[in-house]
N, C-alpha and C positions, 0 to 999 in steps of 0.2 A: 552427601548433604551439600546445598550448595552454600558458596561463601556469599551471603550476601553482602557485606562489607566491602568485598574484592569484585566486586560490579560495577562498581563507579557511581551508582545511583545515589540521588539526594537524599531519599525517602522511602521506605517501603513500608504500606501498612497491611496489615492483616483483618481483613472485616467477619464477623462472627455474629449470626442472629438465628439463635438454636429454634428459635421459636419457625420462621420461616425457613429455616434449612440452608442461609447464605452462609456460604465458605468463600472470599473471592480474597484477592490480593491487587494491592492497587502499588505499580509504583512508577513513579518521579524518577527520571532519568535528568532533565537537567532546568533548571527555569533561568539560564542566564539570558535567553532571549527573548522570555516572556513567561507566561501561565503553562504546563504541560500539557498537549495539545493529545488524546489518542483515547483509542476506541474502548470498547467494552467485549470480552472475548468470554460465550461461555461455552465451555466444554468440559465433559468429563477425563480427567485428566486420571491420570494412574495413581496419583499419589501430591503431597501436598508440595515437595521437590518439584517435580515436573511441572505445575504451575506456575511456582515462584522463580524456577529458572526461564520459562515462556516470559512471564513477565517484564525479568529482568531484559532480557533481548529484544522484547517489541518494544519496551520504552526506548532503548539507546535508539533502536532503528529509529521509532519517531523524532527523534531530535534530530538525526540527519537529514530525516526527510522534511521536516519544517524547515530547519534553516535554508538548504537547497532549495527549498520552493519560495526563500525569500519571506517566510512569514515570519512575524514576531513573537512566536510561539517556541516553548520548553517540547519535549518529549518527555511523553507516561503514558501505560498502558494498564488495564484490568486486566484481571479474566477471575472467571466466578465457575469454581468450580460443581460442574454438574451436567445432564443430559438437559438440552434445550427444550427438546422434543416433551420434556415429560418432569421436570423440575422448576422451570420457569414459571412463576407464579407474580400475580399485584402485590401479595404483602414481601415476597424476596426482591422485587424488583424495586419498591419503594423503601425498603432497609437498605440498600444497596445504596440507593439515592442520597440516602440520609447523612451514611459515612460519605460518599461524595462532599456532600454541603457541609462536612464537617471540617475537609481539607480547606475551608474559606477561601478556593480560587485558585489556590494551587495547582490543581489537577482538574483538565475539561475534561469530559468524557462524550462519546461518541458510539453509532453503530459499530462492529464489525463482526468477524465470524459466530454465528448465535445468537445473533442481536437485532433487532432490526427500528426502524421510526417507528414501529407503534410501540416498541419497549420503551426506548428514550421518552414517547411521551410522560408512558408511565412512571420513572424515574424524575422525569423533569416536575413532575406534581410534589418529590420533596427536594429538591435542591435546583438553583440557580444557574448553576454549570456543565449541563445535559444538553447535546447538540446534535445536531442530524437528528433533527424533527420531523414531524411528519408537517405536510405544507399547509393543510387545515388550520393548523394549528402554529401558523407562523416562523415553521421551522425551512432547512432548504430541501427536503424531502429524500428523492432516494440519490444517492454521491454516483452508483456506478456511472454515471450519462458522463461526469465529466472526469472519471478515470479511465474512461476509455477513451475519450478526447485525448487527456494528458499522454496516454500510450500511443495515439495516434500520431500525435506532433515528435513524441519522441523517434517514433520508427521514423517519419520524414525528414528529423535530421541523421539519425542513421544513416538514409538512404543518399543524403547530401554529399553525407564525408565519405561515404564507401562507393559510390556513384557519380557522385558530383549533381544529380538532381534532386529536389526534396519530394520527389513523388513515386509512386506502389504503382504508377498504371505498369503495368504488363512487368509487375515482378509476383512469384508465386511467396504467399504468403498463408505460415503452416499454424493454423492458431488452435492449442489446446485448452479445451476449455470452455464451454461457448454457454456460462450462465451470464448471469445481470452482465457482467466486465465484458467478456469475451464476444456475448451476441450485439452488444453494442459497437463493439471494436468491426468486429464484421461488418456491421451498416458503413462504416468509415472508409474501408477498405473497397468496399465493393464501390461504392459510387466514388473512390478515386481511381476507379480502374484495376485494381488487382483480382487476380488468380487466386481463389481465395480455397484451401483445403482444411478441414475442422474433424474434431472428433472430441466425446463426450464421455464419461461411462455412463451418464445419462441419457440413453438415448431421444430419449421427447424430447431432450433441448436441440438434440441436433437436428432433429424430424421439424422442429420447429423455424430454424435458421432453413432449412433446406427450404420447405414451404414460403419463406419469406424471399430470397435468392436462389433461381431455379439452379441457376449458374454454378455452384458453389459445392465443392466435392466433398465427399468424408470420408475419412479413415475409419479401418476397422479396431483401433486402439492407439494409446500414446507412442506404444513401440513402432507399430507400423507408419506413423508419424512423421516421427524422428529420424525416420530414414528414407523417406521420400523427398525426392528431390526440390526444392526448395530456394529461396531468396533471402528469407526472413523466417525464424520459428518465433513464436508468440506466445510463451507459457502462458497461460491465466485462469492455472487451478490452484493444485496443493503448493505449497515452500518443497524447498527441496525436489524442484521439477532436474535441477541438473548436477548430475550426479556426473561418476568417473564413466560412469558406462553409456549412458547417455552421447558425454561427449564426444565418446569413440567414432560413437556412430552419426553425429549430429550432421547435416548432409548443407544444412542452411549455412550461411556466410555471417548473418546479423541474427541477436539473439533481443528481442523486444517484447517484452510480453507482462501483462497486469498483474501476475501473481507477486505474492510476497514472500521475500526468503528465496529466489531463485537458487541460489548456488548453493549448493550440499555441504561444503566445505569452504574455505578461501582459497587453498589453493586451486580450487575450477576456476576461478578469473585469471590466474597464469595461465591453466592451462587451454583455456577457450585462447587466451592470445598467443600462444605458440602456435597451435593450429589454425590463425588466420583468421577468428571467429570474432565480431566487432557486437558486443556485449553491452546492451544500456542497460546501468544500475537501475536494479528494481522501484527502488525507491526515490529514485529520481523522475521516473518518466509515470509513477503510478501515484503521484502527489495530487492530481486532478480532485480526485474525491475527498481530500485533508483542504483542497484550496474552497473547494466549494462548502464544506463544511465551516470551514474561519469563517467566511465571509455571510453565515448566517448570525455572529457576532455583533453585525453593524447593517442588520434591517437587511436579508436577503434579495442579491439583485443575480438574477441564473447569469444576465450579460456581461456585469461585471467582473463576476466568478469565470467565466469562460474566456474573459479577455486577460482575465491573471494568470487563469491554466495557458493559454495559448504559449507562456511563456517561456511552456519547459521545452521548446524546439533551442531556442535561446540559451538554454541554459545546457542542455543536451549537446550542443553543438559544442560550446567552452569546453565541455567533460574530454570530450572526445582530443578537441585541438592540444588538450593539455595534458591527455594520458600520449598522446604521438609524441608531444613538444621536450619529454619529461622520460619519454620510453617506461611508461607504468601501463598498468592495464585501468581500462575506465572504472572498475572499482575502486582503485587505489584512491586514482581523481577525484571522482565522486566524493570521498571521503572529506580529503586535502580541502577541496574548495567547503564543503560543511563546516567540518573542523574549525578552520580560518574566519568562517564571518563570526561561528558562535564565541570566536577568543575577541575577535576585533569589536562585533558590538555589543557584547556583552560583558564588554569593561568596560562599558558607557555609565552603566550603573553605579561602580567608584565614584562617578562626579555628582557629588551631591547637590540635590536642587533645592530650594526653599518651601518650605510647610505653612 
């Protein structure tokens, strides 16, 4: 069972509308930096544990991911347990909404796995706090465009500290995963010049990147992947792309890629850095789509949004200079640098201001 208590979280609720069949769990990881900032996940989960601990883990992750992206945003995460495919409905989606508008502000919510802007619409029809709209409808539409940007700036500073140049021309670049995140990422790569090698279990998406970049190779699966010779590998499918076994065999120098939850365990970020392997925090360099979502908060501008993502080469590069400077792995970093703003300006709050 898990402890929720012993999670760290502000808040955890339980939402129940028997009538439309919503089971989800919504929680709050921290508001010292602002409002909880994170997505809507639904899935059929095994049991009501497994959700609540899901939960628990993407909110803290959001909280580091906001703060690192410098926004003024809490981390919280849903997830609504059930098959998207076949459970998803207007009256679970607008019960769903309801308890949202019921947390007055405390908790934004957003697309993610199972979700998409036309749900949010729907959502957004009972509560206030429903983000990653569809653009019709005066939301910022679909986030992967600038989570793949954000992964793009990150592999350039990658390429900076392990190279000494910020650019992919003529480094091969091994990217798993090639939906919304990944077939974007590709456009990126290929018109800075990389060597671009992809593989899908889907194969129409690769058949589809193929057709779009004649150039551009595939694998016949993630294993065969993973051990082809390489510059850069680029998770951007499931969590838990890097396992112990994985690592063994991981052939690329730089580990960059849009998926979330990369490392299987903690200890893979020691051991990516004992083997030479220069690792940007997931969450770090895949902030793009949480930036471009904020900033549907204050009248959506794509350019503005894109000139705030640009940011994270900037911030990518700090991680790196201070996991060397510090002898930690950029995980650690990553952390250290989040940890630290949400203690420094979120005891700005203590000073009381006038009503």
């Amino acid at each position: 069972m898990v402890d929720v208590f012993a999670a760290g979280a502000e808040q955890v609720v339980f939402c129940s509308d028997p009538a439309s069949g919503l089971r989800a769990v919504i929680a709050v990881h921290s508001t010292a930096l602002g409002p909880a900032l994170g997505g809507t996940r639904f899935h059929p989960y095994a049991g009501e544990d497994d959700a609540v601990a899901d939960a628990l883990r993407l909110a803290r992750a959001m909280s580091y991911k906001n703060s690192l992206a410098g926004l003024d945003l809490g981390g919280g995460k849903a997830v609504v347990i059930g098959d998207p495919r076949t459970d998803k409905t207007e009256p679970l989606l607008r019960a769903y909404g309801r308890f949202v508008e019921s947390l007055g502000g405390r908790y934004l919510t957003a697309c993610d796995v199972g979700t998409t802007n036309a749900d949010l619409d729907v959502v957004a029809r009972e509560t206030r706090f429903a983000h990653g709209r569809s653009e019709v409808l005066g939301g910022c539409g679909d986030s992967s465009v600038l989570t793949a940007f954000g992964v793009f700036q990150g592999m350039r500073a990658a390429a900076q500290h392990r190279w000494g140049s910020p650019t992919l021309a003529g480094r091969t670049v091994a990217v798993a995963g090639v939906g919304k995140v990944g077939s974007w990422l590709v456009d990126r790569l290929v018109a800075d010049g990389a060597d671009v090698v992809v593989t899908d279990v889907d194969q129409a998406a690769v058949e589809r990147v193929l057709a779009r970049h004649p150039g551009v190779d595939a694998a016949t699966d993630t294993a065969t992947l993973v051990r082809t010779p390489a510059d850069v590998y680029a998770p951007c499918a499931l969590g838990g792309a890097l396992d112990d076994e994985t690592v063994d065999v991981l052939q690329a120098e730089v580990v960059c890629g849009g998926a979330n939850n990369q490392l299987a365990h903690e200890a893979i970020a020691d051991e990516l850095v004992a083997r030479g392997v220069l690792y940007a925090p997931d969450y770090l360099v895949n902030a793009g789509g949480v930036i471009q979502v904020e900033d549907e908060r204050h009248g959506f501008s794509f350019a503005r949004a894109e000139a705030k993502a640009a940011g994270i080469y900037d911030t990518a590069l700090r991680v790196f200079e201070t996991a060397a400077a510090e002898g930690v792995s950029p995980a650690v970093a990553a952390d250290r640098l989040a940890e630290q703003r949400i203690a420094a300006v979120g005891r700005l709050a203590t000073i009381r201001l006038p009503r």
